[in-house]
C-alpha positions in Angstrom: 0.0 0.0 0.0 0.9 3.3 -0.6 0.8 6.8 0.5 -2.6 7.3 -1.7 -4.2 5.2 0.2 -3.2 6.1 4.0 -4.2 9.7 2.7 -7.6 8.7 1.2 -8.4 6.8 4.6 -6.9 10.3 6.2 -9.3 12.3 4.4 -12.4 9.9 4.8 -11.7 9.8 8.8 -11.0 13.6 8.7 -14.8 14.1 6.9 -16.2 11.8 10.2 -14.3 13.1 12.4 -15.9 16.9 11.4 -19.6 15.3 11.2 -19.2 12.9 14.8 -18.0 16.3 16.2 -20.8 18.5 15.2 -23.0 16.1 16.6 -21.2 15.3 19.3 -20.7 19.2 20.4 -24.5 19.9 20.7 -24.4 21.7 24.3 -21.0 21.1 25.2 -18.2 23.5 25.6 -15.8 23.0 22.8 -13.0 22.9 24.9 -14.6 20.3 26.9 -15.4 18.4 23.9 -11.5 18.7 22.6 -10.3 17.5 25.9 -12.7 14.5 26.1 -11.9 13.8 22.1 -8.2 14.2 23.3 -8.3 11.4 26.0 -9.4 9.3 23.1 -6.8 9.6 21.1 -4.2 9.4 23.9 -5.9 5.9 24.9 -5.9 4.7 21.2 -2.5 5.8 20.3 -0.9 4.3 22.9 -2.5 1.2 22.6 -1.3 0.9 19.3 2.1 1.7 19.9 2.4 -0.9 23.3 0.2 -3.8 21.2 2.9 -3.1 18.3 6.0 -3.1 20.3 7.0 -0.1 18.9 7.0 1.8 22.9 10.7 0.5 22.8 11.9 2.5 20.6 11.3 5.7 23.3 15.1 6.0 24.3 16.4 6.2 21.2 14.4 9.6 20.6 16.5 12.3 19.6 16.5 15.4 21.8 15.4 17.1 17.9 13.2 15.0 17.0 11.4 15.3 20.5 11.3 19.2 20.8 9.4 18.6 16.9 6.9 16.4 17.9 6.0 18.5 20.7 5.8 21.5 19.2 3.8 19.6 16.3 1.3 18.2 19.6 1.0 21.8 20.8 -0.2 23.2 17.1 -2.4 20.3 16.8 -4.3 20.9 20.0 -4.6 24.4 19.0 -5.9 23.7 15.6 -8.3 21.0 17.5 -9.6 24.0 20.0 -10.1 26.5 17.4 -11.7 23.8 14.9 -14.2 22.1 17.8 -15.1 26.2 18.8 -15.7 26.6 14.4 -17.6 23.6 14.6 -20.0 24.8 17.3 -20.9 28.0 15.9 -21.0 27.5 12.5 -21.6 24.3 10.0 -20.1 21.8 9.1 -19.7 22.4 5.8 -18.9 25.5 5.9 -16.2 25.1 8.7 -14.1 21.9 7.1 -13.3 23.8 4.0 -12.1 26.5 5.6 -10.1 24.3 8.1 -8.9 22.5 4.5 -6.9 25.7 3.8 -4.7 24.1 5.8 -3.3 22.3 3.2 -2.8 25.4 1.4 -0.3 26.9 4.1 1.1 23.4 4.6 2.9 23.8 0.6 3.2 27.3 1.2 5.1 26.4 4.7 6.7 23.5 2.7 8.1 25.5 -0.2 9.8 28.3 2.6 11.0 26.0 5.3 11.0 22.7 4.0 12.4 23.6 0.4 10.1 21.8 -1.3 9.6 23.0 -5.2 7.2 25.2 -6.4 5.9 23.9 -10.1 3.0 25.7 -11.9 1.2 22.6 -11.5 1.5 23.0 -7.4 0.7 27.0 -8.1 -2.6 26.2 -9.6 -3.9 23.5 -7.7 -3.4 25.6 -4.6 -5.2 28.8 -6.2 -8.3 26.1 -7.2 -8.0 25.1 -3.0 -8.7 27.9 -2.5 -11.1 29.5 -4.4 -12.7 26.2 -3.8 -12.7 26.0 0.2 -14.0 30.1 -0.4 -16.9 29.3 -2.4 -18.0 26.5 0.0 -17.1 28.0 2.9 -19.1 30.8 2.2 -21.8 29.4 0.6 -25.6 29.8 2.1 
């Protein structure tokens, strides 16, 4: 299997994720609803990680690598309070394509401190995200 398909499944759970939540938010603070969705995901990461083995691999963490992932943990609980708040004032689909401009910032972040390359290709697929994530977003 490929990267495709990991990102397809990606995208399908992202989509549940967004429509679970919005149900799941009905009368509950969002940053109560984060936290509990949080404890989740601790639980279910983990247990993959001790069923696979893979919790051995802890001590040979780089110092680097370490200060990354945490950094990348804090920006994703922030992304996950700002998108559950979204979520409960606005709809669904009008909040995940908006969050989806994500993926526009990611190349633009990608291309500046990554170095990834910029083709014309990349240049207009990104304008088409989004004009695309506008027009739904802003839809009524």
């Amino acid at each position: 299997m490929n990267w495709i398909f990991f990102a397809l499944l990606s995208a399908f759970f992202a989509a549940l994720t967004a429509i679970l939540a919005k149900i799941g938010i009905k009368d509950v603070n969002s940053n109560l609803a984060t936290a509990v969705r949080t404890i989740v995901i601790l639980v279910f990461a983990w247990g993959i990680v001790f069923f696979q083995g893979t919790y051995k691999q802890i001590p040979s963490l780089s110092r680097f690598s370490l200060i990354f992932l945490v950094l990348s943990g804090l920006a994703t609980g922030l992304s996950w309070l700002f998108y559950f708040r979204a979520l409960q004032l606005g709809n669904a689909s009008q909040v995940a394509p908006i969050d989806k401009l994500s993926i526009v910032l990611t190349v633009i972040l990608s291309v500046f401190i990554l170095g990834e390359k910029v083709t014309i290709p990349l240049l207009i697929g990104v304008a088409l995200m989004v004009v695309g994530a506008v027009i739904v977003g802003y839809a009524r």
